[in-house]
N, C-alpha and C positions, 0 to 999 in steps of 0.2 A: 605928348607926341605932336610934330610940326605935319601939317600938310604933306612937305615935302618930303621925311619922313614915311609916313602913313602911305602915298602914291608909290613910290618906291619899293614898299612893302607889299603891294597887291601882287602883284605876280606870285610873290615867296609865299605868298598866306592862299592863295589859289593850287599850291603845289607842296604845301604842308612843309614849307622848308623853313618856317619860323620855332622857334622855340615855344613852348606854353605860354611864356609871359608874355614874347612879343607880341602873339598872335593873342592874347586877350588887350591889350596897349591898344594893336591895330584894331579891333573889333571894337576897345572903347572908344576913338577918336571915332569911327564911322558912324557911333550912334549920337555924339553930338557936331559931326562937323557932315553938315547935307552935300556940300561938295562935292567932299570925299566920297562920301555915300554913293552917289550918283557916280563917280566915275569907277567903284567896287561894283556897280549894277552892270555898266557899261563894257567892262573888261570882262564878266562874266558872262554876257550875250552874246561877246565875240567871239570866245573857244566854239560853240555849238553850231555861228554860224558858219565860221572857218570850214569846221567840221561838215557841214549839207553844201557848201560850195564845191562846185565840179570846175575842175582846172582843165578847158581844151589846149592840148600841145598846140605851141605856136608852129607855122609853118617850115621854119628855119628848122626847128626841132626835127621834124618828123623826116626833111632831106638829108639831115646828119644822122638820123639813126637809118636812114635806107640802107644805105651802102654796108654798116654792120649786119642788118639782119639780114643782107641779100648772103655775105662772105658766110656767116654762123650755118646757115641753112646750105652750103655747098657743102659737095663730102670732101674728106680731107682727103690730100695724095701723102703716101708713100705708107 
């Protein structure tokens, strides 16, 4: 398996969408190419951190959803 190959494949081998083989292929390039290795570490730290980062709404956001929650929360006529 190529480098390029093998990077290609992290995501699908992170989400179990490889197949048996590929995903023992991609497991064996990782144990002899340190590279690649280092960037299966790297993409791996990322989901978790993704995960503990808090996304505050931009300000723009929060004046576009005003006006909806202001209408939602009126009572309906008729």
């Amino acid at each position: 398996m190529t480098c390029d190959l093998a990077l290609k494949a992290i995501p699908l081998y992170f989400y179990g969408e490889l197949t048996p083989s590929e995903e023992e292929r991609v497991e064996q390039h990782m144990h002899e190419c340190e590279t690649c290795s280092r960037e299966l570490e790297r993409q791996r730290a990322l989901g978790p951190a993704l995960d503990r980062r808090r996304i505050e709404p931009s300000a723009g956001s929060l004046l576009r959803a005003s006006p909806r929650s202001r209408l939602s929360s009126r009572p309906r006529r008729g």
